[in-house]
C-alpha positions as CSV (number, residue, x, y, z in Angstrom):
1,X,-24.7,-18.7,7.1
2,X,-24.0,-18.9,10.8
3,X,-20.6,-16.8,10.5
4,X,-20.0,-13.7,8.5
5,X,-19.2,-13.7,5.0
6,X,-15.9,-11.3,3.6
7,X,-15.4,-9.7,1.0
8,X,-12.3,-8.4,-0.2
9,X,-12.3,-5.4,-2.9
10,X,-15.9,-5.1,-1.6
11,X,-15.7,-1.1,-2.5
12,X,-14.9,-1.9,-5.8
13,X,-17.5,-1.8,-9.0
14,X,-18.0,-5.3,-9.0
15,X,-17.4,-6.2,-5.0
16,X,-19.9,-4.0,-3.7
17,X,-22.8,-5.6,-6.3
18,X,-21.7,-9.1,-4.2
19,X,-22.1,-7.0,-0.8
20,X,-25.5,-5.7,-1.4
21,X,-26.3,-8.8,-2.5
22,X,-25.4,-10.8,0.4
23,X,-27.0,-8.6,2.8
24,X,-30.3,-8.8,1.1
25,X,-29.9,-12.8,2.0
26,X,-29.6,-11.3,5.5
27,X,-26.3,-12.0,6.1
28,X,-23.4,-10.5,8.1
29,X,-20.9,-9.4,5.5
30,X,-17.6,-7.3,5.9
31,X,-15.8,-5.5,3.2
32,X,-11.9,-5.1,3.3
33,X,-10.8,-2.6,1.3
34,X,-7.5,-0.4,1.4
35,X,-9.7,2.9,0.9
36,X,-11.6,4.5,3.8
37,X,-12.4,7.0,1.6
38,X,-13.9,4.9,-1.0
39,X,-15.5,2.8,1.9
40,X,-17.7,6.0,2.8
41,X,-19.2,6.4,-0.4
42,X,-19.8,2.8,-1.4
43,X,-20.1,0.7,2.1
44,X,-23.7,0.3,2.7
45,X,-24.5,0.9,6.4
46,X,-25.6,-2.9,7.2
47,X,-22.3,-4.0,6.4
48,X,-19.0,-4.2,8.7
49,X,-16.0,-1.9,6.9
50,X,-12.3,-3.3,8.1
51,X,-9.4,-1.4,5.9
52,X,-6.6,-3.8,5.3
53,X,-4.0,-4.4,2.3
54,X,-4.2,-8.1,0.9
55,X,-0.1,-7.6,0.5
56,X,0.3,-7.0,4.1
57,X,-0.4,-10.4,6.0
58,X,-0.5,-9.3,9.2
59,X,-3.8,-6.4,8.4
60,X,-6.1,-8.8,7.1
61,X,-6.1,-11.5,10.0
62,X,-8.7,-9.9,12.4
63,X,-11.0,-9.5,9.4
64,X,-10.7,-12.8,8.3
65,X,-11.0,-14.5,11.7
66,X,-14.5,-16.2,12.0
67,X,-15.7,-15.9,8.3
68,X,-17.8,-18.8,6.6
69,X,-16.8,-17.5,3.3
70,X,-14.7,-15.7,1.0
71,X,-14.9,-13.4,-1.7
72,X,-11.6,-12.3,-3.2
73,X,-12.9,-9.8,-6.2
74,X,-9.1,-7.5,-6.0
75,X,-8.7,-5.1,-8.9
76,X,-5.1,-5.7,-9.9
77,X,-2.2,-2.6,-10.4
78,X,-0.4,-3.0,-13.9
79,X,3.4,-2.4,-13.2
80,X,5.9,-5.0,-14.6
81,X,7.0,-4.6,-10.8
82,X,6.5,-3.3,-7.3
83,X,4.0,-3.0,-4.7
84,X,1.5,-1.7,-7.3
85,X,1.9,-5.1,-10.2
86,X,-0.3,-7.8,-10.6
87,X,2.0,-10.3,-8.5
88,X,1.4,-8.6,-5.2
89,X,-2.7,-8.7,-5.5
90,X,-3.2,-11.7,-7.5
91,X,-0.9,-14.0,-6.2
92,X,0.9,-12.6,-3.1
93,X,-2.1,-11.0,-1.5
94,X,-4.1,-14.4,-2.6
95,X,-1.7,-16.2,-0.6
96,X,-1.6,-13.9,2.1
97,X,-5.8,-14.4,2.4
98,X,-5.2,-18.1,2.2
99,X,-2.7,-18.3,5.1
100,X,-5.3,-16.6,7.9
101,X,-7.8,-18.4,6.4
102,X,-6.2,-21.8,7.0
103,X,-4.8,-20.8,10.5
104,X,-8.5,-20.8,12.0
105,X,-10.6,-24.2,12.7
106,X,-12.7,-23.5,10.0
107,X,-12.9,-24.0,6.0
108,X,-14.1,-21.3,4.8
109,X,-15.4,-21.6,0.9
110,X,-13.2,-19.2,-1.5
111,X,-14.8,-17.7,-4.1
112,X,-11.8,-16.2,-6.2
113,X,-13.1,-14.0,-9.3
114,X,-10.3,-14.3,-12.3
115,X,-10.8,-13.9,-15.5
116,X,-10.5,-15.4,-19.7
117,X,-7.5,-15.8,-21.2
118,X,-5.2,-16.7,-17.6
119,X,-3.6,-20.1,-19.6
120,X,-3.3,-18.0,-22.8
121,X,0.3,-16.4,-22.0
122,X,0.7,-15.0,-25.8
123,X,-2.8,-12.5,-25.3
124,X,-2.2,-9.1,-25.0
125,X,-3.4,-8.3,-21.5
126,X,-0.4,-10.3,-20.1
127,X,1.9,-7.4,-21.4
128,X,0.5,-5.6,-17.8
129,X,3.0,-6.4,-15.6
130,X,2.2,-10.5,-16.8
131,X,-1.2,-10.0,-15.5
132,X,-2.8,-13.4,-17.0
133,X,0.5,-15.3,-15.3
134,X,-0.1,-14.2,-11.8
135,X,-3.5,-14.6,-12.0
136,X,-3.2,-18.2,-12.9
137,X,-0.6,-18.2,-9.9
138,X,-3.7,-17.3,-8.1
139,X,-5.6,-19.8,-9.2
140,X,-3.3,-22.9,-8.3
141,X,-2.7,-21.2,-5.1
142,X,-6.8,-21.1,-4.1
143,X,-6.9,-25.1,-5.8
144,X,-3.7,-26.4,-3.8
145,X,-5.1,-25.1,-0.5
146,X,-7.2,-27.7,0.6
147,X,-10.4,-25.0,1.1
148,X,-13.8,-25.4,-0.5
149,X,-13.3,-23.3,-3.5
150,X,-15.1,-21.7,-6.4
151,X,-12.7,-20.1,-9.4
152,X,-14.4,-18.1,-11.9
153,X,-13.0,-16.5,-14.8
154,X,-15.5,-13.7,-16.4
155,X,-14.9,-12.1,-19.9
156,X,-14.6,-8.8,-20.7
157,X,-16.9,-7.2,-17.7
158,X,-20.0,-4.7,-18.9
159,X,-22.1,-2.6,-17.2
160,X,-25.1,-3.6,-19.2
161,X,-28.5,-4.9,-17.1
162,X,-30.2,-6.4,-20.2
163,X,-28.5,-9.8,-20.5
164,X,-30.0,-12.7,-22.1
165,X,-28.8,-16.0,-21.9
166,X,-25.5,-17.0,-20.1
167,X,-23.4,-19.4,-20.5
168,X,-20.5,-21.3,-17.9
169,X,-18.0,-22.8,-19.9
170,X,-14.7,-24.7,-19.3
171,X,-11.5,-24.8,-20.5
172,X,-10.2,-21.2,-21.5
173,X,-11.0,-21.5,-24.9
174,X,-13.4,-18.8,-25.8
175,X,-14.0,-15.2,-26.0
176,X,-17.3,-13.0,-25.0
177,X,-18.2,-10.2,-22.6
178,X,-20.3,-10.5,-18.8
179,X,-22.2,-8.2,-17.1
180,X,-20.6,-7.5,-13.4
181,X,-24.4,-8.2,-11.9
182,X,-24.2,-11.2,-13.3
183,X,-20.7,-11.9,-12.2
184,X,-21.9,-10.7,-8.6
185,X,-24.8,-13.5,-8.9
186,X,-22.4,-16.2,-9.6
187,X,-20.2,-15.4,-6.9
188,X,-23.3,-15.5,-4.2
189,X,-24.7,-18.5,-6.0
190,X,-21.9,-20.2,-5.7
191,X,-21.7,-20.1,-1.9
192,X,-25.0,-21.7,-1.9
193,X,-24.5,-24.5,-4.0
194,X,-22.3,-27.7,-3.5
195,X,-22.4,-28.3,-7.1
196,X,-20.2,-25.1,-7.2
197,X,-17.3,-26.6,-5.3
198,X,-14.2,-27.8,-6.5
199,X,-14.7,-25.8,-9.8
200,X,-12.9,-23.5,-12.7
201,X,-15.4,-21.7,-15.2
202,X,-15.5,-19.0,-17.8
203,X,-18.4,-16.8,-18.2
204,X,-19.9,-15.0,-20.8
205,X,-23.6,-13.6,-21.6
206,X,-25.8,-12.5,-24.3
207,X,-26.7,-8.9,-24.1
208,X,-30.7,-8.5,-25.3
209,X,-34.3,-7.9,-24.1
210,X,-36.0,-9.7,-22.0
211,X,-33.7,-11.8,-19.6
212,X,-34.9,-14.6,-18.0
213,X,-33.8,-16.3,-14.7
214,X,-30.7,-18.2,-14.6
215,X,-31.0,-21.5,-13.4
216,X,-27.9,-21.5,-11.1
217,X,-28.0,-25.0,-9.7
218,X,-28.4,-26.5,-13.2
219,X,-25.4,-24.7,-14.9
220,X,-23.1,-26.0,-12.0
221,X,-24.2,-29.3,-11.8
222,X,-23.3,-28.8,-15.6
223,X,-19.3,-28.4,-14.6
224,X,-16.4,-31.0,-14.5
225,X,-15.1,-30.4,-11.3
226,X,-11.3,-29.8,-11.8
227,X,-9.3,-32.4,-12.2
228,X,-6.0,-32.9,-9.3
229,X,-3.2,-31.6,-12.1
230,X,-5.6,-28.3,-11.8
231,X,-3.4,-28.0,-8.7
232,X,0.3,-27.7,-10.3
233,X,2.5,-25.7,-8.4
234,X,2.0,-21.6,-8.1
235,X,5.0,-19.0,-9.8
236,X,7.7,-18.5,-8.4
């Protein structure tokens, strides 16, 4: 891509796999992150570092400002409230992104890693802080914005390299576990592939011998792109 590519919770487990990944496409990527610390040990050197909190609007404008693309990969606190609970990063901080990003004369594509279960209200991991609520609060948010967007909703995430086959489903109905390189992959993939726009999916893999290649461009021409209701109206 012509302009760089950001992406936010880059230092984390997860974000910085999508970093390295991008830059071995050659392209110009900068990771916002709250930790300088954590920036050291996990930035690589090709890539632009810019601290900034996702729930303070005004710090992430300048690194925002010029980007072709989006990756919002934000590990989320667990209090039921306060600067630290899933409202602020999943849905506040999403909204704060989504505000600089429409004040420019670009479109940037958002790629906005969720997860299972966000429509399932009654599971167990909305108990922290009504995680799986403001998550989906996200989600509306990124599909009412008017941007290009991708929305992708891994299972449980696994460290595990072996994968075998993987599988993009729709319609938050199943269970399963993902492999965060995998996740990585999808989120670069997606910024690559206009079958990818427009869409909500689950992941999950198989974890065995021998993986294969995945063949990215037919699993999203595979996907229902999501209908207009997708876009009801965010929390309050």
């Amino acid at each position: 891509m012509d302009s760089p590519i950001a992406v936010i919770g880059g230092t984390g487990r997860t974000g910085r796999l999508v970093a390295r990944q991008l830059l071995a496409r050659s392209e110009s990527v900068r990771v916002i992150g709250r930790s300088t610390q954590r920036a050291r040990r996990h930035t690589p050197p090709q890539a632009q570092f810019f601290a900034a909190d996702v729930r303070s609007p005004d710090s992430v404008r300048t690194p925002l400002y010029g980007c072709s693309a989006v990756v919002y990969i934000v590990e989320p606190g667990t209090d039921d409230a306060g600067p630290d609970s899933p409202e602020t990063t999943l849905h506040t901080g999403v909204r704060h992104v989504l505000d600089a990003l429409r004040s420019t004369a670009a479109a940037p594509h958002v790629v906005l890693v969720s997860q299972r279960h966000v429509t399932r209200r009654d599971h167990p991991m909305n108990a922290y802080g009504r995680m799986l609520d403001w998550r989906l609060a996200g989600e509306n948010a990124v599909r009412s914005s008017g941007l290009p967007y991708t929305v992708i909703r891994p299972g449980w995430l696994t460290d595990d390299l072996g994968h075998g086959h993987l599988h993009l489903e729709q319609g938050d109905l199943g269970d399963g576990r993902v492999a965060r390189p995998l996740v990585a992959d999808a989120c670069v993939q997606a910024l690559y592939s206009p079958a990818a726009q427009g869409v909500t999916f689950e992941m999950r893999s198989e974890t065995g011998p021998g993986a294969t290649p995945v063949p990215w461009q037919e699993l999203f021409a595979g996907l229902r792109a999501d209908a207009p209701t997708a876009a009801r109206a965010a929390l309050t």
